[in-house]
C-alpha positions as CSV (number, residue, x, y, z in Angstrom):
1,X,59.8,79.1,401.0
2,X,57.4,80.6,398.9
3,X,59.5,81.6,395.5
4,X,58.4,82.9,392.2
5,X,60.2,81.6,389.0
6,X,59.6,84.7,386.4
7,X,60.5,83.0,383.0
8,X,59.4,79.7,381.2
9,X,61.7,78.6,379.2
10,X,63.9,75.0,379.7
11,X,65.6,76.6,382.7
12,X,62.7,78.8,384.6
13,X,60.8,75.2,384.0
14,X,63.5,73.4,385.0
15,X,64.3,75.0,388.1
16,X,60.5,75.3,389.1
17,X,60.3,70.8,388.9
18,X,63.9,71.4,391.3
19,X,62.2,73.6,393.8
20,X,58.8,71.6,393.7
21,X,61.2,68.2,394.8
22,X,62.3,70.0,397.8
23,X,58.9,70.9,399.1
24,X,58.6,74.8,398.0
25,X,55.7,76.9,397.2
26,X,56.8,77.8,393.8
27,X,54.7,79.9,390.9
28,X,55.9,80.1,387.6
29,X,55.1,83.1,385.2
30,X,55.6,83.0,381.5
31,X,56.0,85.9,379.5
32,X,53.0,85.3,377.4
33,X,49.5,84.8,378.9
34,X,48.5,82.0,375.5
35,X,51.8,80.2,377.3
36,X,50.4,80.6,380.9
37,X,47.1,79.0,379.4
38,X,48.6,76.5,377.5
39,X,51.0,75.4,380.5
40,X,48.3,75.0,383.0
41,X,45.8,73.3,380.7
42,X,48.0,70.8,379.1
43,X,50.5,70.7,382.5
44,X,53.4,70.9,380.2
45,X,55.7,72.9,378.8
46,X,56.2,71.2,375.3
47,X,58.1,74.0,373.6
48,X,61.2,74.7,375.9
49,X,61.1,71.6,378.1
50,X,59.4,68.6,376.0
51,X,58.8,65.7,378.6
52,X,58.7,66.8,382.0
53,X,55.2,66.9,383.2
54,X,54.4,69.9,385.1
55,X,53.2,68.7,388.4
56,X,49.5,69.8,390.0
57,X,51.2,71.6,392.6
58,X,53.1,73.8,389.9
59,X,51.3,77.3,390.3
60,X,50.7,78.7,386.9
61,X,50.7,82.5,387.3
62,X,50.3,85.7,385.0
63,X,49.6,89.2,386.6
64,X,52.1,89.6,389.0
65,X,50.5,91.2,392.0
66,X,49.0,88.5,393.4
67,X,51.8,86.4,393.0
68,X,54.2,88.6,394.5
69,X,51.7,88.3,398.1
70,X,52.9,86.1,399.2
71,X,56.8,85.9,397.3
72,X,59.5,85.6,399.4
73,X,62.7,85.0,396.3
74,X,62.2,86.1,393.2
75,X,64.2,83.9,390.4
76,X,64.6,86.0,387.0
77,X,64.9,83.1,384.6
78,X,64.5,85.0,381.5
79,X,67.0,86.2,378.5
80,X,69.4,89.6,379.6
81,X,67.9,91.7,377.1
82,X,64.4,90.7,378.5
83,X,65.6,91.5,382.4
84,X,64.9,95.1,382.4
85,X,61.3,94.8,381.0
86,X,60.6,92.0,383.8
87,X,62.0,94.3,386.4
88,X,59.9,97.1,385.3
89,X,56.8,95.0,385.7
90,X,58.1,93.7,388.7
91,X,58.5,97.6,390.3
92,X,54.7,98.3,389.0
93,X,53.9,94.7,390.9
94,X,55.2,95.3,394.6
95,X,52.9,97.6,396.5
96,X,52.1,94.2,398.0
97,X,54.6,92.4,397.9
98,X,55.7,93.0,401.5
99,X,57.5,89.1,402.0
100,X,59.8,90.0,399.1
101,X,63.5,90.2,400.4
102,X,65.6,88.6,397.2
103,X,65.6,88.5,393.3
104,X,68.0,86.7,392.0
105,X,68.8,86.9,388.5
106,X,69.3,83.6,386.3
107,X,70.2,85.2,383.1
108,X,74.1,84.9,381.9
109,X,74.8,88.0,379.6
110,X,75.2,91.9,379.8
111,X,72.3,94.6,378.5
112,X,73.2,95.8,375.3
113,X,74.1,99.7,375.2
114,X,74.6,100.2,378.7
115,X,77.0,96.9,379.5
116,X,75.2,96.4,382.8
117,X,75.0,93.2,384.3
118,X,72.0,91.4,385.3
119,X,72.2,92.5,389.0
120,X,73.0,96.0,387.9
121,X,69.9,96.4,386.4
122,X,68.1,94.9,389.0
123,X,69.3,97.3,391.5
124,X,68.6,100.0,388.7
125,X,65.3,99.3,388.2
126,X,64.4,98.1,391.6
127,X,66.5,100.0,394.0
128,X,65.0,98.7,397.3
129,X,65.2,95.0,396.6
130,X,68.2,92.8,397.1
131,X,69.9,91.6,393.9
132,X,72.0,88.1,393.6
133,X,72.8,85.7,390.8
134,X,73.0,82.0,390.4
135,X,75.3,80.7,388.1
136,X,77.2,77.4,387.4
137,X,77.1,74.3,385.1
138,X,73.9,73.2,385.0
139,X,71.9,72.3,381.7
140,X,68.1,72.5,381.9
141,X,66.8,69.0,381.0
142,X,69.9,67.2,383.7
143,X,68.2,69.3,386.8
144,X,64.8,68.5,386.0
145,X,65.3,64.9,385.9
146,X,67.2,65.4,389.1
147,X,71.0,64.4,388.2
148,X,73.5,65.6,390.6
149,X,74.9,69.4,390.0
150,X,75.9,72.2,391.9
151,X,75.8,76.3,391.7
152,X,77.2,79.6,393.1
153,X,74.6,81.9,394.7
154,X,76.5,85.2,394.5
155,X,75.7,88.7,396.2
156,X,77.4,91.6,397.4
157,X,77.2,90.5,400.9
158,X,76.1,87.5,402.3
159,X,73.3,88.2,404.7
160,X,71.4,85.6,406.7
161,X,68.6,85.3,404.4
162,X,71.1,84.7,401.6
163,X,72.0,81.6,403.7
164,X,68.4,80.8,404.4
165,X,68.2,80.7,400.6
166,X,71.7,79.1,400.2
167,X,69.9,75.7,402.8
168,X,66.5,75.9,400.9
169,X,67.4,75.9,397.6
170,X,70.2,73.3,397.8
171,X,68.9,69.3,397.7
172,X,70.2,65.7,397.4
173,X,70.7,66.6,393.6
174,X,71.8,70.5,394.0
175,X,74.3,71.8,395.9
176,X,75.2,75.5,396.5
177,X,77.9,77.4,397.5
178,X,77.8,81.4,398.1
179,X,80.1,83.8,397.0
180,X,80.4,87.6,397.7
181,X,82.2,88.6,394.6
182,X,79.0,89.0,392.5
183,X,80.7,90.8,389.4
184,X,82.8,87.8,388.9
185,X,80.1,85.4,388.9
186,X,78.3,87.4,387.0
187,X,80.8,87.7,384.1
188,X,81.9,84.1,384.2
189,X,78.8,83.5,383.8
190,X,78.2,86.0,380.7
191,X,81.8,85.3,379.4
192,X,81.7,81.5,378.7
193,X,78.3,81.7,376.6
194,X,81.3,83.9,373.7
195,X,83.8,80.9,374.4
196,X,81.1,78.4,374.1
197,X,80.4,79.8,370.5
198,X,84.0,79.9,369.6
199,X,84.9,76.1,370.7
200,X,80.9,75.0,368.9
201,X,83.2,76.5,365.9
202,X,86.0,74.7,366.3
203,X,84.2,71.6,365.8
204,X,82.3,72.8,363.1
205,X,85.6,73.2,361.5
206,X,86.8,69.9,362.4
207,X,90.1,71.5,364.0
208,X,90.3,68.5,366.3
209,X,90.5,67.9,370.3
210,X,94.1,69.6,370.2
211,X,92.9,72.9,369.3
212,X,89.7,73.2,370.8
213,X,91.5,72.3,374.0
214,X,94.0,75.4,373.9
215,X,91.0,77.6,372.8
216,X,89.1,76.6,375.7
217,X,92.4,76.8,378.0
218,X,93.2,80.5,376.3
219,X,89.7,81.5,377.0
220,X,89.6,80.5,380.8
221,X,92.9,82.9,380.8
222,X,90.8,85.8,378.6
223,X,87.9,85.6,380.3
224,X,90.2,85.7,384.3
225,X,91.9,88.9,382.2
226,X,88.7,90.5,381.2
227,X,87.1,89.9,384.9
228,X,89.8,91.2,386.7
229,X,89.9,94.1,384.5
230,X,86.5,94.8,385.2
231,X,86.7,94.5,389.1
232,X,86.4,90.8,389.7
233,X,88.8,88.5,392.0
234,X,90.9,86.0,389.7
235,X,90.3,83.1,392.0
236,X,86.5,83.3,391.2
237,X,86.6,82.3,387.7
238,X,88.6,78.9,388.2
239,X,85.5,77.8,390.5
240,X,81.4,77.0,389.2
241,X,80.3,80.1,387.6
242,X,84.1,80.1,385.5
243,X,86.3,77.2,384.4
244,X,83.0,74.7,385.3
245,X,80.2,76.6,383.5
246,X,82.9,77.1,380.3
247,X,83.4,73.3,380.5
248,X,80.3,72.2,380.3
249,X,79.0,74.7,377.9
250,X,81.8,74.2,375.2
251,X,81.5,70.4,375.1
252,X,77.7,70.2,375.7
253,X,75.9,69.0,372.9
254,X,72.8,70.6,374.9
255,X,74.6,73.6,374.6
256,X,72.5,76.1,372.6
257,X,75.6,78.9,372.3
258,X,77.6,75.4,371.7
259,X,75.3,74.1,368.7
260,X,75.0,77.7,367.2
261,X,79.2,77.9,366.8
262,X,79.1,74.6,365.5
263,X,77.1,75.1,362.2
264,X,78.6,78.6,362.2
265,X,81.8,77.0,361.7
266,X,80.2,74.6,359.0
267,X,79.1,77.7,357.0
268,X,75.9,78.6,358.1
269,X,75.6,82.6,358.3
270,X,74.8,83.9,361.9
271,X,71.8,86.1,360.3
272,X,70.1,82.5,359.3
273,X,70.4,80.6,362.2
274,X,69.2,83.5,364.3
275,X,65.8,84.0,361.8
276,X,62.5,82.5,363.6
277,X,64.0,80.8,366.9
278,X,62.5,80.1,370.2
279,X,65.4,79.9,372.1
280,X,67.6,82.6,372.9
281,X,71.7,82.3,371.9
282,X,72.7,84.6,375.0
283,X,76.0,84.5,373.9
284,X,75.2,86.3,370.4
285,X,74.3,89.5,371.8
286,X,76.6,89.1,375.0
287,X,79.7,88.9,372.7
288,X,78.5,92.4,371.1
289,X,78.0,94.2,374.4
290,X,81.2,92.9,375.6
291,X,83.3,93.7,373.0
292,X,81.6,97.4,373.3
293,X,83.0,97.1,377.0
294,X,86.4,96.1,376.2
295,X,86.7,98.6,373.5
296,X,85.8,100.9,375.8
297,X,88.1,99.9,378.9
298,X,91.2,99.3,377.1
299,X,91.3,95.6,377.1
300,X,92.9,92.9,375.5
301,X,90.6,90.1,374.4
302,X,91.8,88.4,371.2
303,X,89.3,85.2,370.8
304,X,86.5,87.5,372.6
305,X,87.5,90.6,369.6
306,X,87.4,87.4,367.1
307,X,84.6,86.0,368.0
308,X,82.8,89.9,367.4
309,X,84.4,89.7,363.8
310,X,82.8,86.7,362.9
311,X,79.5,87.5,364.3
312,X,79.0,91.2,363.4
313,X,81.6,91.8,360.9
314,X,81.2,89.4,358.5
315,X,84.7,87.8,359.1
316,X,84.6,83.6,358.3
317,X,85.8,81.3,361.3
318,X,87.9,79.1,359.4
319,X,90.1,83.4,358.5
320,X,89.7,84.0,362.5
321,X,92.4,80.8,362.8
322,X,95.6,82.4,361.5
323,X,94.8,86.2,363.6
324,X,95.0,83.9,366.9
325,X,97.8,81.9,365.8
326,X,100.0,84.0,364.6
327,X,99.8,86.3,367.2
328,X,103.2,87.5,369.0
329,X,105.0,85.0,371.1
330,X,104.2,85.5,374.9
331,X,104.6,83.6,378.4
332,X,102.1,81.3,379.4
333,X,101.5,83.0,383.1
């Protein structure tokens, strides 16, 4: 297949070396044109993904026009907030893109103001293409070396091109599975970045294994709550893009939402940590939007509503302990 990979950070890198290994025709674009230079002179991506050369065969592409010739997937491996300006280029791009029958959206939070999801505002923005989203436990650096992993390619129906894309994209060290319940996907994905946060302040509180266990349990039970709430099917968030992205991403040390929780909970403020990165903590802005979401639907999130508190309101982890714990006595189930 001939796929574009919009985004070139770790993962749009990352995911570029994956579909190179199983003989694709694969362009990457970076959001800068100084990176698109620097990436194709130097063939490698030293900021986001230090180590990996960046084979010949990696297409190093800019203006999207003539990439988009001869495109068949697009993969939107950029930040949420960033997905509607991409889109927007991508709409100005496509008077000859006539191959084009996929984008697929990478990115694991919701657009602040309007709550959509990434697919949403695809199909908002791009009306006439088909929207999916990929999701599941995967960390950058572990697929580009090639270790074993596997995904959930998610759409609103699952057409035979999806499946065509389902057989291309999956390899001896990435296997996919396909789901049709794309909102629930979506959200697992979005929701476990907030969780991630939470449990990376758990150990930067030194709580122990006990309660960062329960938190993690509790927040596989929020975030089923939250989905379903929102139009999702239960049983999707105890599969890849749910319970397995949460796992990996609250006991990750890769984890970047992980990481940033942690020295939150050792007593950095959110406002310094944030100052002058390169990376993007999806979760940060993702907790704000959903909170905005569940405010607005009526719903019951406790560690999600916590979690806002300490990153917009000011509130310390170590005072978020006793509003969770002291909490009226319910049922498990």
């Amino acid at each position: 297949m001939n796929i574009c990979v919009i985004g070139a950070g770790a993962w749009g890198t990352a995911f570029s070396l994956h579909l190179l290994r199983l003989g694709h025709a694969v362009t990457l674009v970076p959001r800068r044109l100084d990176q698109a230079l620097a990436l194709a002179s130097t063939r490698a991506n030293t900021d986001y993904l230090p180590g990996f050369p960046l084979p010949p065969s990696l297409q190093i592409g800019h203006e999207l026009a003539p990439v988009l010739m001869e495109t068949e997937v697009v993969l939107l491996a950029c930040p949420a907030q960033a997905l509607r300006e991409w889109c927007e280029r991508l709409h100005g791009s496509l008077g000859l893109a006539t191959r084009l029958q996929l984008v697929i959206s990478l990115a694991k939070g919701l657009e602040l103001g309007t709550h959509l999801r990434p697919s949403q505002v695809i199909r908002a923005v791009l009306p006439q293409s088909a929207a999916g989203a990929l999701a599941g436990p995967t960390t950058a650096a572990e697929v580009a070396r090639g270790l074993p992993a596997a995904m959930v390619l998610a759409a609103e129906t699952i057409t035979p091109f999806m499946q065509e894309v389902q057989a291309a994209v999956s390899g001896p060290s990435l296997r996919l599975y396909t789901s049709d319940d794309l909102p629930g996907v979506e959200f697992g994905g979005c929701l476990k970045n907030i969780y991630a946060i939470a449990a990376g302040c758990c150990d930067g509180l030194r709580l122990g294994d006990n309660a960062k266990a329960a938190l993690i349990t509790r927040a596989l039970t929020e975030m089923v709550r939250v989905g379903v709430a929102l139009g999702a099917r239960p049983e999707t968030f105890y599969g890849l893009s749910g319970a397995g992205d949460l796992m990996a991403t609250c006991y990750g040390d890769w984890s970047r939402n992980h990481e940033f929780g942690r020295q939150l909970g050792a007593g950095r403020p959110a406002d310094v940590l944030l100052a002058g990165r390169r990376t993007v903590v999806e979760g940060y802005q993702t907790t704000e939007s959903f909170h905005g979401l569940c405010v607005e639907r009526g719903i019951n999130a406790p560690i999600l509503t916590e979690m806002h508190r300490i990153l917009f309101e000011g509130k310390k982890p170590a005072d978020a302990i006793p509003a969770l714990m002291t909490r009226g006595l319910k049922r498990e189930v």
